[in-house]
PyMOL CGO cylinders between C-alpha atoms (Angstrom):
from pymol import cmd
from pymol.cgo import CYLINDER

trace = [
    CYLINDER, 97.40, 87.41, 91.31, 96.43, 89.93, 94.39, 0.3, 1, 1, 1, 1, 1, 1,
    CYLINDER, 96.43, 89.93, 94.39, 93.24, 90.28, 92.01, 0.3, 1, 1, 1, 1, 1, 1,
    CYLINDER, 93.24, 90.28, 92.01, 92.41, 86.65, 92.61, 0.3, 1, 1, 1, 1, 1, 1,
    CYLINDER, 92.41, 86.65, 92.61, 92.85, 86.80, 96.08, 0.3, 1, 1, 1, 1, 1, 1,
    CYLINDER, 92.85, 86.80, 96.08, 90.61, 89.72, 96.42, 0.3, 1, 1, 1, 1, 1, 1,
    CYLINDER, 90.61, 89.72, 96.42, 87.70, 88.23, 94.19, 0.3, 1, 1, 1, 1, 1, 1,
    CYLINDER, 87.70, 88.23, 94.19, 87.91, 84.96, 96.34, 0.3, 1, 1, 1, 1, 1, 1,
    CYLINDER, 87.91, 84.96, 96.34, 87.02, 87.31, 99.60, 0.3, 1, 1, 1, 1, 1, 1,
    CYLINDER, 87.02, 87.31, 99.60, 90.49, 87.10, 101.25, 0.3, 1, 1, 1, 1, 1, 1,
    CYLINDER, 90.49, 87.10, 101.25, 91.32, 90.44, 102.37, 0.3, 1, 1, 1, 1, 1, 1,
    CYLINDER, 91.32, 90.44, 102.37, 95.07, 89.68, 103.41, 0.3, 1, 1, 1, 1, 1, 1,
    CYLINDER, 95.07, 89.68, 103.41, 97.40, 89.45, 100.24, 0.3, 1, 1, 1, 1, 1, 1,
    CYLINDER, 97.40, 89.45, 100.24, 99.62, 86.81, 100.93, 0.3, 1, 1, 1, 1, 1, 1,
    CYLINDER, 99.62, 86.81, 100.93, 99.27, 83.25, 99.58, 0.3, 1, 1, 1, 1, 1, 1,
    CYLINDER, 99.27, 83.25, 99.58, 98.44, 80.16, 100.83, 0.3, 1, 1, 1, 1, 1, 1,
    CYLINDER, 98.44, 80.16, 100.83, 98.77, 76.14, 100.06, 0.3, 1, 1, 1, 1, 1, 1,
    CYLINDER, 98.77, 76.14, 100.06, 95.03, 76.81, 101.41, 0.3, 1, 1, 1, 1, 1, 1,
    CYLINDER, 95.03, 76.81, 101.41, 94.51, 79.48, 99.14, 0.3, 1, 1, 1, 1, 1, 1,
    CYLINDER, 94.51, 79.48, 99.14, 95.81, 78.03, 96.55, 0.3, 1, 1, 1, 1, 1, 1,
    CYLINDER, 95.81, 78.03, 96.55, 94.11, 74.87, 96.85, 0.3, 1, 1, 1, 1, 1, 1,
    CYLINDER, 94.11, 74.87, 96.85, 90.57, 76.46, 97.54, 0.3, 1, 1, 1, 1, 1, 1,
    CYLINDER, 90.57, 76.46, 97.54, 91.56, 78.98, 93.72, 0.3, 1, 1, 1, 1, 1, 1,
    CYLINDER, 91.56, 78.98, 93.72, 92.23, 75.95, 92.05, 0.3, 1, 1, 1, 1, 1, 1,
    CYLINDER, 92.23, 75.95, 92.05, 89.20, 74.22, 93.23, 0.3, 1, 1, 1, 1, 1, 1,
    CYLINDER, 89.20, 74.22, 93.23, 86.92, 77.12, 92.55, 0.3, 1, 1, 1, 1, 1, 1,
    CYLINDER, 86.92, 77.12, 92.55, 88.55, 77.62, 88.76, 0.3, 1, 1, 1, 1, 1, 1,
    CYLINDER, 88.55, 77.62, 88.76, 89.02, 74.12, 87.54, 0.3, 1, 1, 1, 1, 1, 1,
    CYLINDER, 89.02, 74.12, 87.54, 86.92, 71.98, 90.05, 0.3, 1, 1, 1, 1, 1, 1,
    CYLINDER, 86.92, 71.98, 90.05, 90.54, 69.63, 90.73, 0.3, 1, 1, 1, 1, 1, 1,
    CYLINDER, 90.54, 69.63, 90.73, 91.01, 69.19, 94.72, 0.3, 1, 1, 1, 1, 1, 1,
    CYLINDER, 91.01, 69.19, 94.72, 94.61, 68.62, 96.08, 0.3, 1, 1, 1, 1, 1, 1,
    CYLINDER, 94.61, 68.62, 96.08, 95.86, 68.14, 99.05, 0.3, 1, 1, 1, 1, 1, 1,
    CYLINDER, 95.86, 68.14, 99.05, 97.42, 70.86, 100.94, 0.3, 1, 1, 1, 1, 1, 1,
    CYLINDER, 97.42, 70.86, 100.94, 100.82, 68.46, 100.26, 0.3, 1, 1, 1, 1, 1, 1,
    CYLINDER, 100.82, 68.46, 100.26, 99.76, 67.51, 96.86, 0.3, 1, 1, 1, 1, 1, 1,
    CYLINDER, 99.76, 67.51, 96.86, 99.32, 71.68, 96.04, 0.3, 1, 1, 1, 1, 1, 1,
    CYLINDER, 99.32, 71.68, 96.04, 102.56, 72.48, 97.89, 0.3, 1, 1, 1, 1, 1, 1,
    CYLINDER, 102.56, 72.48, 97.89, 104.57, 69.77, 95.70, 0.3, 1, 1, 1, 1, 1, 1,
    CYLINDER, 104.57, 69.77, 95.70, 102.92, 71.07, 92.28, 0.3, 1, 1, 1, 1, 1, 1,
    CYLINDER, 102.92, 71.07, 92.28, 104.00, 74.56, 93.41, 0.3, 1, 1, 1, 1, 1, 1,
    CYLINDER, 104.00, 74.56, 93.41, 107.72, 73.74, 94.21, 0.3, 1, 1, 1, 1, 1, 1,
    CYLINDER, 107.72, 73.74, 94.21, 107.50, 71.63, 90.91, 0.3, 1, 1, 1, 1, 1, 1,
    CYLINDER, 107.50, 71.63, 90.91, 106.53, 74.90, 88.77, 0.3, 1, 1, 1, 1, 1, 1,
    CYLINDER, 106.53, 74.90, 88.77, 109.38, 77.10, 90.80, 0.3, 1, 1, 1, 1, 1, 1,
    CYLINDER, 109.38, 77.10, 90.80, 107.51, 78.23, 93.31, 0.3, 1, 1, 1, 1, 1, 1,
    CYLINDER, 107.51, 78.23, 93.31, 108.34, 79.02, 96.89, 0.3, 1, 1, 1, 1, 1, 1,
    CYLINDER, 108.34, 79.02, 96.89, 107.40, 80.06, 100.22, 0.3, 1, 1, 1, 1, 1, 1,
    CYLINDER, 107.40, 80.06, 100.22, 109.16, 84.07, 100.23, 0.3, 1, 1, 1, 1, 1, 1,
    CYLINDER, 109.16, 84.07, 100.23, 108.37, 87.07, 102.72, 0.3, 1, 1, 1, 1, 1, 1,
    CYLINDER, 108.37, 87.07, 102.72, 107.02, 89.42, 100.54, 0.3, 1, 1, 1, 1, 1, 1,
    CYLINDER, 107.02, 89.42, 100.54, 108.95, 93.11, 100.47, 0.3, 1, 1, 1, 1, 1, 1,
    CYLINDER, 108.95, 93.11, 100.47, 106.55, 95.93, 101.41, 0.3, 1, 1, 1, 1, 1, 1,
    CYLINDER, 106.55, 95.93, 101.41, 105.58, 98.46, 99.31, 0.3, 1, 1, 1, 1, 1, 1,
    CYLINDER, 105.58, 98.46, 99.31, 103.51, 101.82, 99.74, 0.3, 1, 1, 1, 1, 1, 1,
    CYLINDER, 103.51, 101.82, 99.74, 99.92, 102.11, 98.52, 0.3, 1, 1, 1, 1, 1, 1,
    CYLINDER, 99.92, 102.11, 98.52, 100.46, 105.74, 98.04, 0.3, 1, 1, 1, 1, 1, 1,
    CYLINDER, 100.46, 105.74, 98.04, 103.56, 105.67, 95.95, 0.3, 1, 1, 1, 1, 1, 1,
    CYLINDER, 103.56, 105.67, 95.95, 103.26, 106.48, 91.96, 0.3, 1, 1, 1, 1, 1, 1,
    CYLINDER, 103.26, 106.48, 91.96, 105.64, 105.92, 89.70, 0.3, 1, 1, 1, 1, 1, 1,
    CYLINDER, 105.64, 105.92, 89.70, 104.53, 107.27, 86.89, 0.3, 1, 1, 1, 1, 1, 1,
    CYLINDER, 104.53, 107.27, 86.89, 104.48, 110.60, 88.64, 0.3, 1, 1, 1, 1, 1, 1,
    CYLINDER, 104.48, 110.60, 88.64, 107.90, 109.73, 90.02, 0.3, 1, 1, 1, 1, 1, 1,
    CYLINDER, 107.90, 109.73, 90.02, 109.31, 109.52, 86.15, 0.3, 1, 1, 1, 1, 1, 1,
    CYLINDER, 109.31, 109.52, 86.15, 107.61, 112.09, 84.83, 0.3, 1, 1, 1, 1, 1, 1,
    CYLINDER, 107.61, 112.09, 84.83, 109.16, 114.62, 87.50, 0.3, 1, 1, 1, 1, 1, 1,
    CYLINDER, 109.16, 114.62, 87.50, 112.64, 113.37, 87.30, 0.3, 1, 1, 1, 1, 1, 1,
    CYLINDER, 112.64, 113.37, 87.30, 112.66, 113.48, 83.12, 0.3, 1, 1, 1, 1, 1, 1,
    CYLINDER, 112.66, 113.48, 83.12, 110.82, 117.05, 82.95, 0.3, 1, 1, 1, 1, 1, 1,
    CYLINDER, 110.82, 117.05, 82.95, 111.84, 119.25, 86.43, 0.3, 1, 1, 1, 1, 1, 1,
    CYLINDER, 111.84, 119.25, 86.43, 114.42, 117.92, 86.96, 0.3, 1, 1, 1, 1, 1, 1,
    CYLINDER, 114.42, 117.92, 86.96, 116.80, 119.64, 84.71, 0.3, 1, 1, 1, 1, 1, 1,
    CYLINDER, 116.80, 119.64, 84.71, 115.24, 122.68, 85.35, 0.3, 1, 1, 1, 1, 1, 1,
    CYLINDER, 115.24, 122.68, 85.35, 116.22, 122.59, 88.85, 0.3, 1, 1, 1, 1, 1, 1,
    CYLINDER, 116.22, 122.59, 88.85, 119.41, 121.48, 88.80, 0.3, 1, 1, 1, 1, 1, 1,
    CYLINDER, 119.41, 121.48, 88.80, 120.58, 124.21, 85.85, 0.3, 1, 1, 1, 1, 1, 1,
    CYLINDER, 120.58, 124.21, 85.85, 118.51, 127.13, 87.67, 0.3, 1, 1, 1, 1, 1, 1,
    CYLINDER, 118.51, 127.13, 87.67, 120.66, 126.29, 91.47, 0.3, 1, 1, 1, 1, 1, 1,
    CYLINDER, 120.66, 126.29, 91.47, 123.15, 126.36, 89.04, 0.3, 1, 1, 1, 1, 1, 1,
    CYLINDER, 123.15, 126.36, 89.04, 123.00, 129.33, 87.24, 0.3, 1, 1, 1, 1, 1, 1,
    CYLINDER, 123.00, 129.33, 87.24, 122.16, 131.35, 91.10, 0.3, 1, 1, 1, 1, 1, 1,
    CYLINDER, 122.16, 131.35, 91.10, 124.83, 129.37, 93.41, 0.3, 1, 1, 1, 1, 1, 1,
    CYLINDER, 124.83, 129.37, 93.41, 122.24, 127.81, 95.44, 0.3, 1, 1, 1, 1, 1, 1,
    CYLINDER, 122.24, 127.81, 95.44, 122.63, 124.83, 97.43, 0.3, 1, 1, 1, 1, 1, 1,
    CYLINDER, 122.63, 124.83, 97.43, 120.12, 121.93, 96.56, 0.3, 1, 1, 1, 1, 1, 1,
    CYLINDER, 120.12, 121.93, 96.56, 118.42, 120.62, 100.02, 0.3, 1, 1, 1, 1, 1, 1,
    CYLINDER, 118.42, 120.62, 100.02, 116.65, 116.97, 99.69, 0.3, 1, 1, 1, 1, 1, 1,
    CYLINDER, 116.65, 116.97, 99.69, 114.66, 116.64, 102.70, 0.3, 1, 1, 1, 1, 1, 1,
    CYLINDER, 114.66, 116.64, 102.70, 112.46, 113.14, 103.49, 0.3, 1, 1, 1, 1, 1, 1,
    CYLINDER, 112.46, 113.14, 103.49, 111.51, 111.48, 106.54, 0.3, 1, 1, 1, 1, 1, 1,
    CYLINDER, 111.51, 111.48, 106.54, 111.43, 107.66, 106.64, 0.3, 1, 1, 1, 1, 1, 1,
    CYLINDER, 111.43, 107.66, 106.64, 109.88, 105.33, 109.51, 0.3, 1, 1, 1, 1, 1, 1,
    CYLINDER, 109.88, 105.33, 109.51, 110.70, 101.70, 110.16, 0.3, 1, 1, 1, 1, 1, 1,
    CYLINDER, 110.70, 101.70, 110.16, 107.90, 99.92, 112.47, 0.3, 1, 1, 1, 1, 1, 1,
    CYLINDER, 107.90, 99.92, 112.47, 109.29, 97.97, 115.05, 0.3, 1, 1, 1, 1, 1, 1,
    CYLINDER, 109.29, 97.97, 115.05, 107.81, 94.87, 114.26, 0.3, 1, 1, 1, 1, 1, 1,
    CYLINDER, 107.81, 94.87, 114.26, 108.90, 92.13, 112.92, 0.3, 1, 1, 1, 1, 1, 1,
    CYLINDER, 108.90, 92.13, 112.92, 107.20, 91.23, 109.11, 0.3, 1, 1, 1, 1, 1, 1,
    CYLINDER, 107.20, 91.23, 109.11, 104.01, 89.10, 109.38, 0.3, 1, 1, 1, 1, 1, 1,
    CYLINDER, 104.01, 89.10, 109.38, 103.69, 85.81, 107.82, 0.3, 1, 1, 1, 1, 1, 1,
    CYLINDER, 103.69, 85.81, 107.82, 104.94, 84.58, 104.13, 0.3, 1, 1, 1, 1, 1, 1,
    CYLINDER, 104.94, 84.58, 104.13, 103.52, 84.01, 100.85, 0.3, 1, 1, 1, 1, 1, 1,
    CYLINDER, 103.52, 84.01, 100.85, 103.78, 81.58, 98.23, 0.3, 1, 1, 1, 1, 1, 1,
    CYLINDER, 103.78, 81.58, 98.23, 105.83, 83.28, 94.69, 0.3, 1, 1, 1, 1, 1, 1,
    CYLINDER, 105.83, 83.28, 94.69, 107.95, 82.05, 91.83, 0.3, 1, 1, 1, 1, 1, 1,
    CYLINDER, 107.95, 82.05, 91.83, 111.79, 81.46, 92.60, 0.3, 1, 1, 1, 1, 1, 1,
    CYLINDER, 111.79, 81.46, 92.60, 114.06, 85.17, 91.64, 0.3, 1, 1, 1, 1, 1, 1,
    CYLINDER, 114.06, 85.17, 91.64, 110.87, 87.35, 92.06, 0.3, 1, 1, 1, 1, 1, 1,
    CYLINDER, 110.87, 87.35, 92.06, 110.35, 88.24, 95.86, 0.3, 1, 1, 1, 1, 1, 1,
    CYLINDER, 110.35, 88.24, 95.86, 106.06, 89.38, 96.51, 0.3, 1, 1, 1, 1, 1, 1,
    CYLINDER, 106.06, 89.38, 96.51, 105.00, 92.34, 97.04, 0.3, 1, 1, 1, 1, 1, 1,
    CYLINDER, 105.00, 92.34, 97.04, 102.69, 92.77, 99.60, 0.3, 1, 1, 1, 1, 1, 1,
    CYLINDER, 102.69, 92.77, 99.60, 100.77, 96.26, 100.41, 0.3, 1, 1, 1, 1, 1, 1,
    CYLINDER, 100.77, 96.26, 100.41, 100.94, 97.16, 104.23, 0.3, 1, 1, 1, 1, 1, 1,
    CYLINDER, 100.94, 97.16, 104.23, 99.58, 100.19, 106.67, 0.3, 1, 1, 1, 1, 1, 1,
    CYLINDER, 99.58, 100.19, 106.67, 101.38, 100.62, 110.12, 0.3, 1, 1, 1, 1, 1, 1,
    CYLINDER, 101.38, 100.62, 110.12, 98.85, 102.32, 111.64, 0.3, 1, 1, 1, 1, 1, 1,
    CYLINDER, 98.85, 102.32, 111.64, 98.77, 101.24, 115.03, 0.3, 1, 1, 1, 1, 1, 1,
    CYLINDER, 98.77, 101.24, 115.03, 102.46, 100.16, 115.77, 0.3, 1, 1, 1, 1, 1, 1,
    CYLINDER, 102.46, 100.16, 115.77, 105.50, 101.62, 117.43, 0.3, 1, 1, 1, 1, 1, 1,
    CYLINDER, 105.50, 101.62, 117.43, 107.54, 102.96, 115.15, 0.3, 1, 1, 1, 1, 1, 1,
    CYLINDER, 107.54, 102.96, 115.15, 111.31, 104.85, 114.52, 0.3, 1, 1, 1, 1, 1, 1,
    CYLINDER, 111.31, 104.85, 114.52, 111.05, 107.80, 112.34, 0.3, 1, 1, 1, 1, 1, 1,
    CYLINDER, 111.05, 107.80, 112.34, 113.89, 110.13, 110.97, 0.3, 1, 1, 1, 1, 1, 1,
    CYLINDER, 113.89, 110.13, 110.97, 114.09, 113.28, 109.05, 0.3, 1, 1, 1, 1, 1, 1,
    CYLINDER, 114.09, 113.28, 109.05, 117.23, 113.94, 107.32, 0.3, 1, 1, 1, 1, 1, 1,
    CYLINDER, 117.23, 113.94, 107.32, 117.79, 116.80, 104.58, 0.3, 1, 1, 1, 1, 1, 1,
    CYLINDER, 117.79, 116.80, 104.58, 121.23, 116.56, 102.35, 0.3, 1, 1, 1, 1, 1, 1,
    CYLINDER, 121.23, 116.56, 102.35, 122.24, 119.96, 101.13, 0.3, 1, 1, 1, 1, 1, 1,
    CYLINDER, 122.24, 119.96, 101.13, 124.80, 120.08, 97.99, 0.3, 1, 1, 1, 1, 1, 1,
    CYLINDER, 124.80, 120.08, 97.99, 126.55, 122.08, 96.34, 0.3, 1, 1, 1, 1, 1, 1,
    CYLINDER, 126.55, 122.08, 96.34, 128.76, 121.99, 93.38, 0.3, 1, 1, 1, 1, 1, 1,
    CYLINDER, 128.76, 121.99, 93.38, 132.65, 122.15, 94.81, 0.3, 1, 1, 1, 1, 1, 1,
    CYLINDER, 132.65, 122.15, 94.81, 131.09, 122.35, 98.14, 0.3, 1, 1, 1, 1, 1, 1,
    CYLINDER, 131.09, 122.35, 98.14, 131.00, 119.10, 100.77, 0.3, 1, 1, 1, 1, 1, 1,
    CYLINDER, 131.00, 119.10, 100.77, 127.31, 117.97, 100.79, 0.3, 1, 1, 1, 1, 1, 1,
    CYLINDER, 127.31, 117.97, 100.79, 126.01, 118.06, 104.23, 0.3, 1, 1, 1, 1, 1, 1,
    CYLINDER, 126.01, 118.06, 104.23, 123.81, 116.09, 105.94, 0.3, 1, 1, 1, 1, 1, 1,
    CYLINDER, 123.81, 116.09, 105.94, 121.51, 117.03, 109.02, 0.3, 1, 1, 1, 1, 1, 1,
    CYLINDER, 121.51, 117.03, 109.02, 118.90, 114.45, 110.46, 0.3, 1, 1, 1, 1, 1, 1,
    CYLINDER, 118.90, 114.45, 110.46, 116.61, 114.06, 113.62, 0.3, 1, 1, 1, 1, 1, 1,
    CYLINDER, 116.61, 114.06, 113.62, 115.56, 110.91, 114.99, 0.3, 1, 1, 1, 1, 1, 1,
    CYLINDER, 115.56, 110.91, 114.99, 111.75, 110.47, 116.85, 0.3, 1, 1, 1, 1, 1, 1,
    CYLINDER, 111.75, 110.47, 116.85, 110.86, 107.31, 118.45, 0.3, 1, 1, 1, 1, 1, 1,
    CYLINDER, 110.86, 107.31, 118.45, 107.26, 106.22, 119.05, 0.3, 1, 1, 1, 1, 1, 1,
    CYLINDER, 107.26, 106.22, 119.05, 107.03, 104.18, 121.95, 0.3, 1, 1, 1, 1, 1, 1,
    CYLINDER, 107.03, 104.18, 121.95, 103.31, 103.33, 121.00, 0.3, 1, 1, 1, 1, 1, 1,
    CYLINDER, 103.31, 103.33, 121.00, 99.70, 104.32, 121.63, 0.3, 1, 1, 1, 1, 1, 1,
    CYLINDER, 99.70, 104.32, 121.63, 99.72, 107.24, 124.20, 0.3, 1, 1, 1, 1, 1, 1,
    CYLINDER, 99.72, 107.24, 124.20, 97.21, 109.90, 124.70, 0.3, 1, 1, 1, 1, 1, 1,
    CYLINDER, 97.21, 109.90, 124.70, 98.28, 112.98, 123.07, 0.3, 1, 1, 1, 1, 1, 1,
    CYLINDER, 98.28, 112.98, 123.07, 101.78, 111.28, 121.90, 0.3, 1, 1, 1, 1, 1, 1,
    CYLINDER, 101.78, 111.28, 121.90, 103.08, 111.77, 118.27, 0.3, 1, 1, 1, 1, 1, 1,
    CYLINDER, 103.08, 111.77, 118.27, 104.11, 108.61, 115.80, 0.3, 1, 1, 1, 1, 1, 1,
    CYLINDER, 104.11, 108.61, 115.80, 105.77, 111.27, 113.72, 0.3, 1, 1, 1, 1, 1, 1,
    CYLINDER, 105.77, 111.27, 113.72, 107.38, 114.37, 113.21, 0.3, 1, 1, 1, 1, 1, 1,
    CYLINDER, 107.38, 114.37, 113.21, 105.62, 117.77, 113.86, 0.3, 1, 1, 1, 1, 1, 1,
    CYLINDER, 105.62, 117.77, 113.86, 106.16, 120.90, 112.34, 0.3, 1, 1, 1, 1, 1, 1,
    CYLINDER, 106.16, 120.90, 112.34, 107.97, 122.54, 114.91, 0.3, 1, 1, 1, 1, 1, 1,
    CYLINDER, 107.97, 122.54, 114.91, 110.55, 119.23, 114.39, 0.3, 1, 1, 1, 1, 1, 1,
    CYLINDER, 110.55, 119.23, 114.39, 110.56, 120.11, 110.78, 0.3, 1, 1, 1, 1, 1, 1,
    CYLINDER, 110.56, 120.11, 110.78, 111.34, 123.63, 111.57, 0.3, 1, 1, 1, 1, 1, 1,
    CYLINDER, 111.34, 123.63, 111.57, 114.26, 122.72, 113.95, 0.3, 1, 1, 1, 1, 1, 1,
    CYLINDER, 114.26, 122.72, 113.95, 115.55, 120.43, 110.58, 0.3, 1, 1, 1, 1, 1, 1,
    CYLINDER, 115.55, 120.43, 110.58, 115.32, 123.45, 108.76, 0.3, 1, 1, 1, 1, 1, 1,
    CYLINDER, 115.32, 123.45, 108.76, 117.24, 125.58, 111.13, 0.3, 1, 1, 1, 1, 1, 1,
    CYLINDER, 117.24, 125.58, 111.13, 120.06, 123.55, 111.31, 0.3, 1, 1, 1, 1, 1, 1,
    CYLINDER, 120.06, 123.55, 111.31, 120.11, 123.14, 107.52, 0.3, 1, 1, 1, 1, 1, 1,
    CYLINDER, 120.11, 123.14, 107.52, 120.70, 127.47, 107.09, 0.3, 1, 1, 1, 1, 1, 1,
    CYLINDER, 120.70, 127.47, 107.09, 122.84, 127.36, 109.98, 0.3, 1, 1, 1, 1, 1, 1,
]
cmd.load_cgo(trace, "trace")
């Protein structure tokens, strides 16, 4: 579907009675009203959703093949030394609310493809460390952007990351 929007030269990727009427038009030369389209939708289980958000740069393939194949291998080698396992990640929420809907069957919510370059934004780094018959612990940092400033930082440096790290071997 995103494929169709793309070849009809709209560079947004959420769907439209417009749209839609101006696709079906193009493919099958019928013209509907923007009412007539929006009934036929509803009528085939469509409706109006906001679409999740998902990252451009995310793989999961890659994601699969990592967690079948080294996987084990890291687990069974902490094991075998008595290490501790530390997870670290740093996730950012933009603090904006999400723009605009798009048309999708009933059950299955769109996905729509987003940067947030440009926005103000709450980051946080957090690293778990565990440890068989050990608590797991959890230390995290929080950064908030407060938007475009010269020589301000949307995200975390690595001096930040080092702190994170400090407090982890601590």
């Amino acid at each position: 579907m995103d494929a169709d929007l793309a070849a009809a030269g709209w560079s947004d990727q959420r769907w439209t009675p417009a749209k839609i009427t101006e696709v079906v038009h193009r493919r099958f030369g019928v013209e509907y009203t923007l009412a007539g389209t929006d009934l036929l939708l509803h009528r085939i289980g469509w409706s109006v959703q906001v679409p999740s958000r998902k990252a451009t740069e995310r793989d999961g393939a890659k994601i699969a093949a990592r967690k079948d194949e080294q996987w084990p291998v890291i687990k069974k080698t902490a094991a075998d030394l008595g290490a501790r396992l530390c997870f670290e990640d740093e996730a950012g929420q933009g603090l904006r609310p999400p723009t605009g809907r798009t048309w999708g069957r009933r059950g299955r919510t769109p996905v729509v493809r987003v940067t947030a370059a440009g926005t103000k934004r709450v980051s946080m780094a957090a690293s778990i460390c565990t440890k068989p018959g050990h608590r797991p612990r959890l230390i995290y940092r929080i950064h908030l952007d407060r938007g475009p400033a010269k020589g301000g930082r949307k995200g975390f440096t690595e001096t930040d990351y080092a702190r994170l790290l400090d407090a982890a071997h601590q």
